[in-house]
BALUM-449955 format. One record per residue (C-alpha): x, y, z; residue in three letters. Coordinates in steps of 0.2 Angstrom, whole numbers, plus 2048, in hexadecimal, padded with zeros to 3 digits. Example, Ala and Ser with C-alpha at 12.3 -4.5 7.8 and 13.67 -1.06 7.14 Angstrom:
// residues 2
<site><u>83E</u><v>7EA</v><w>827</w><residuo>ALA</residuo></site>
<site><u>844</u><v>7FB</v><w>824</w><residuo>SER</residuo></site>
//
This chain:
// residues 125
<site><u>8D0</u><v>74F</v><w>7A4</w><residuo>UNK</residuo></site>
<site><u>8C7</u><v>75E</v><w>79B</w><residuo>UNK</residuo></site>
<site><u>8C1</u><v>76C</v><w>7A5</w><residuo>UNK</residuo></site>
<site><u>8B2</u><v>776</v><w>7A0</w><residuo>UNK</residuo></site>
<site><u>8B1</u><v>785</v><w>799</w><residuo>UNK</residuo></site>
<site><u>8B0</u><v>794</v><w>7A5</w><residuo>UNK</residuo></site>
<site><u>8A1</u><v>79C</v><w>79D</w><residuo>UNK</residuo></site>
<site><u>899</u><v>78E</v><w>79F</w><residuo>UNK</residuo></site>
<site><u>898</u><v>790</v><w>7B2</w><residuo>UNK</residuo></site>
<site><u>896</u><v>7A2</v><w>7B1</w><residuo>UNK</residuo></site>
<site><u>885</u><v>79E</v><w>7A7</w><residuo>UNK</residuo></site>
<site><u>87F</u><v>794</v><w>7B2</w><residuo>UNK</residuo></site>
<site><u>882</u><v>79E</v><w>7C3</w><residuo>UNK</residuo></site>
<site><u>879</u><v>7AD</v><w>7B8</w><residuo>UNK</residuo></site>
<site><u>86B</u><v>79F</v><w>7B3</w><residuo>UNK</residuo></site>
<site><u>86B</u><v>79A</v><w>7C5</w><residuo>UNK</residuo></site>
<site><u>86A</u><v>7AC</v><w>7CC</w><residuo>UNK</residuo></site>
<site><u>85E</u><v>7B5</v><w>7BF</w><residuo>UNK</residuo></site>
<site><u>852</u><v>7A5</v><w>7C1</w><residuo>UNK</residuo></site>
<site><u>853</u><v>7A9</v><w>7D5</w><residuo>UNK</residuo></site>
<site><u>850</u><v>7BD</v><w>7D3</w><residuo>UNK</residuo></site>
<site><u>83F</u><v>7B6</v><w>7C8</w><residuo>UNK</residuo></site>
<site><u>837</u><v>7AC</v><w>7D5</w><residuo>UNK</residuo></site>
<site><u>83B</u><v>7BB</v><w>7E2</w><residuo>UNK</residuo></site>
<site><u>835</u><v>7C7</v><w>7D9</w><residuo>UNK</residuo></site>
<site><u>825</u><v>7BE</v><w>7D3</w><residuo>UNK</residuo></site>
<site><u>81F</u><v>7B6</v><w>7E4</w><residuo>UNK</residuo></site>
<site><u>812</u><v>7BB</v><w>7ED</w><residuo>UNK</residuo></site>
<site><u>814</u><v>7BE</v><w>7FE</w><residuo>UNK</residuo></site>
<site><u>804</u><v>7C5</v><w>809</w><residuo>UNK</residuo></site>
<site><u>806</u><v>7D7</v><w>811</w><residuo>UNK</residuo></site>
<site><u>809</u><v>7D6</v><w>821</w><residuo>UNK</residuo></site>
<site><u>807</u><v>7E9</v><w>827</w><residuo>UNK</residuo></site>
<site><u>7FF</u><v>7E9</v><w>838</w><residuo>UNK</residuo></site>
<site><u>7F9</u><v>7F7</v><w>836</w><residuo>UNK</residuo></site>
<site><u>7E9</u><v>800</v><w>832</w><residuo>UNK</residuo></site>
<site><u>7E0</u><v>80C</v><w>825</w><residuo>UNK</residuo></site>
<site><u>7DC</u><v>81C</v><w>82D</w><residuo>UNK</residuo></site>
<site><u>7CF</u><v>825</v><w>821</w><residuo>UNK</residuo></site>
<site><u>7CA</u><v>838</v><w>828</w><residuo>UNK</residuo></site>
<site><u>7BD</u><v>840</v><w>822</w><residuo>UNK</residuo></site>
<site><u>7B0</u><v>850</v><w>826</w><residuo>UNK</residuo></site>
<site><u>7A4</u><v>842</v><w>82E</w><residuo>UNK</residuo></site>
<site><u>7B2</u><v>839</v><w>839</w><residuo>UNK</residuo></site>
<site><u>7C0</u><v>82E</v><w>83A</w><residuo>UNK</residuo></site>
<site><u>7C0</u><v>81F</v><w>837</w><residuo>UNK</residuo></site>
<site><u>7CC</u><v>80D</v><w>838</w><residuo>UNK</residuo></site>
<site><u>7CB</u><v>7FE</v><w>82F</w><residuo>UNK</residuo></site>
<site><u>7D8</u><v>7F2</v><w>830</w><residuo>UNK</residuo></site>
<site><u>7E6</u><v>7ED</v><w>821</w><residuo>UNK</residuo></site>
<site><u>7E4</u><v>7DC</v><w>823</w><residuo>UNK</residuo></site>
<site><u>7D2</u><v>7DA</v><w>81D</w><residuo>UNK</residuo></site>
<site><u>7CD</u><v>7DE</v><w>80D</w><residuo>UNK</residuo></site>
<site><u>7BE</u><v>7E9</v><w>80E</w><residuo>UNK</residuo></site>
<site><u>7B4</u><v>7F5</v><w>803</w><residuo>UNK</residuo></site>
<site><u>7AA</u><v>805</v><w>80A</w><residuo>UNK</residuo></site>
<site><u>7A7</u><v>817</v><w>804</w><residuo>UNK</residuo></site>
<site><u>7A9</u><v>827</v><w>80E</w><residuo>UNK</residuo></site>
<site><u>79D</u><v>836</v><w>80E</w><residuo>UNK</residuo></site>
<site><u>7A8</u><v>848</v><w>809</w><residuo>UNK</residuo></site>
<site><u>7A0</u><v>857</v><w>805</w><residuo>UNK</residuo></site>
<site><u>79D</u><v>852</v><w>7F3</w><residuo>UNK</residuo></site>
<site><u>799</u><v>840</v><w>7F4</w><residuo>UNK</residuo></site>
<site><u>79E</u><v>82E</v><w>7F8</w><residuo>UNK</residuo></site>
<site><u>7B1</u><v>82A</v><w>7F6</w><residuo>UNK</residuo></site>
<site><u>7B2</u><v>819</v><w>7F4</w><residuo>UNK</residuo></site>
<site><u>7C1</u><v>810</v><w>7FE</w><residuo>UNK</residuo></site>
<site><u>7CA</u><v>7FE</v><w>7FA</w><residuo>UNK</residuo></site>
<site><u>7D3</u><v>7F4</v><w>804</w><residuo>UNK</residuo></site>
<site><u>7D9</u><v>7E5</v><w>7FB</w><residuo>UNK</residuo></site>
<site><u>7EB</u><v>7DC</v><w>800</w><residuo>UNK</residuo></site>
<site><u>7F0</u><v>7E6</v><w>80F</w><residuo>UNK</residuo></site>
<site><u>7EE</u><v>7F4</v><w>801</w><residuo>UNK</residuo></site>
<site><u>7E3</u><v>804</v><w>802</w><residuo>UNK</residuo></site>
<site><u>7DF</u><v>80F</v><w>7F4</w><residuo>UNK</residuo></site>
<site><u>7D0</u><v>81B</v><w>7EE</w><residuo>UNK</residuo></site>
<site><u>7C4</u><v>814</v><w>7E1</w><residuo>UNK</residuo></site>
<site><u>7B9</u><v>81F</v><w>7DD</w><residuo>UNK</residuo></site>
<site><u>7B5</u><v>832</v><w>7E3</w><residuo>UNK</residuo></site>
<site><u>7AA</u><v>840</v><w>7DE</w><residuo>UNK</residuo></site>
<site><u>7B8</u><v>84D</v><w>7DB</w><residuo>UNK</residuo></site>
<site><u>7BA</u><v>856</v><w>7CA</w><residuo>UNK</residuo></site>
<site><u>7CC</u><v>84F</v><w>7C6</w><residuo>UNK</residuo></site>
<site><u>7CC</u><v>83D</v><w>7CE</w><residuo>UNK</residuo></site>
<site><u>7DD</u><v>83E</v><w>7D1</w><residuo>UNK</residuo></site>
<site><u>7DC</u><v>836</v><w>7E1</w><residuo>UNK</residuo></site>
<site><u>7D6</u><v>825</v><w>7D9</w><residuo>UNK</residuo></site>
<site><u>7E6</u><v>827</v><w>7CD</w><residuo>UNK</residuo></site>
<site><u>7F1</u><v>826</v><w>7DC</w><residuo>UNK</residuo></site>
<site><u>7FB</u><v>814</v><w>7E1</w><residuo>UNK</residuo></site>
<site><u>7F5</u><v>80B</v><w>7F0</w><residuo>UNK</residuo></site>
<site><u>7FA</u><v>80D</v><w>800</w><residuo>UNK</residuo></site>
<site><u>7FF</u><v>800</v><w>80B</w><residuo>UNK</residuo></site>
<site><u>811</u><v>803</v><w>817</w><residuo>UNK</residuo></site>
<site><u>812</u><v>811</v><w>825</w><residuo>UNK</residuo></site>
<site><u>80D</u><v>822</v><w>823</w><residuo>UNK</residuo></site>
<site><u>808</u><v>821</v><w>813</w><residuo>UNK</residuo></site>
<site><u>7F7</u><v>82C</v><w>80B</w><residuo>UNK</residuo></site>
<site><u>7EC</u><v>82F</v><w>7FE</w><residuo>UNK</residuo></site>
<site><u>7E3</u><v>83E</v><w>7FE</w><residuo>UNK</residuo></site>
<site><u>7D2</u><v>845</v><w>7F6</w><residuo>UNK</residuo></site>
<site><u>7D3</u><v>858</v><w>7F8</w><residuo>UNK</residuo></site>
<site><u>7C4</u><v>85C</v><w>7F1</w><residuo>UNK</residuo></site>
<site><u>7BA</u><v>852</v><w>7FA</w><residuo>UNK</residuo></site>
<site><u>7C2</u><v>851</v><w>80A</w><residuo>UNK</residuo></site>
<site><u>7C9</u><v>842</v><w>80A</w><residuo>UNK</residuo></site>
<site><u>7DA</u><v>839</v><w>814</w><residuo>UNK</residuo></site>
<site><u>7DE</u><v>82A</v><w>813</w><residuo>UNK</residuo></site>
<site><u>7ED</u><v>824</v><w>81E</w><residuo>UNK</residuo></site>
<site><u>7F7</u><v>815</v><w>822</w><residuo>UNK</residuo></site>
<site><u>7FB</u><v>813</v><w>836</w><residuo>UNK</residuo></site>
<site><u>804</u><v>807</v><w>841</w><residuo>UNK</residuo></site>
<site><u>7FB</u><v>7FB</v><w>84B</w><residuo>UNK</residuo></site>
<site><u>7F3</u><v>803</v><w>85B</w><residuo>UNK</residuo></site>
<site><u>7FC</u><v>7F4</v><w>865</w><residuo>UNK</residuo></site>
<site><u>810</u><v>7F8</v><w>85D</w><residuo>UNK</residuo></site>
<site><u>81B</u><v>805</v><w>866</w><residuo>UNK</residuo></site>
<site><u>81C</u><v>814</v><w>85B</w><residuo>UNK</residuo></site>
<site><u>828</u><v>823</v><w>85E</w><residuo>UNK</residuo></site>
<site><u>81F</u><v>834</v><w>85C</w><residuo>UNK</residuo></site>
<site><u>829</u><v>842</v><w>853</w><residuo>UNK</residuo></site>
<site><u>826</u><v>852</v><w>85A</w><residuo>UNK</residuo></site>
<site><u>82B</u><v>861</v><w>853</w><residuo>UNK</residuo></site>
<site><u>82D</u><v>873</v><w>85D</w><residuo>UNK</residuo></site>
<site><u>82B</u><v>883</v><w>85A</w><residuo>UNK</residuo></site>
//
């Protein structure tokens, strides 16, 4: 009886495994966050929920900043400020993450659900 060549069955556990890793890495799955978009600006403070893709602008002392939501993902698309380098900045979309726009007063912030139980850190002096 002839056996088979070892590296035979290494290739094909490294076939098998690389072919896994692929269809990991490239599937989708939707964002689940729970959790909202707080956006604070001069006018207010405002919340609009992660799961809901949505589109608004928010008044600053130079203009509108213009604020996506798209996949459970927050980010700034467009802003009045000299530099723009708020709308250079990567999405936002897991706990305690920001995106600021300094100039123009601008906060974006990604909060737990109002409903979850979430531990406060205090700090003292």
């Amino acid at each position: 009886m002839k056996q088979r060549p070892p590296t035979l069955v290494v290739d094909a556990i490294i076939f098998f495994f690389c072919l896994s890793s692929l269809f990991l890495l490239f599937a989708k799955h939707p964002a689940k966050s729970g959790g909202y978009l707080q956006v604070e600006s001069p006018g207010g403070t405002y919340r609009y929920a992660l799961d809901k893709d949505a589109h608004f602008h928010v008044q600053g002392p130079l203009g509108e900043t213009e604020i996506e939501i798209s996949e459970g993902k927050a980010r700034i698309v467009d802003s009045p400020c000299p530099t723009k380098s708020c709308t250079h900045q990567t999405p936002i979309s897991k706990g305690n993450g920001w995106i600021a726009c300094l100039p123009n007063e601008i906060l974006l912030t990604i909060v737990s659900a109002p409903d979850q139980d979430v531990e406060v850190d205090d700090v003292s002096n």
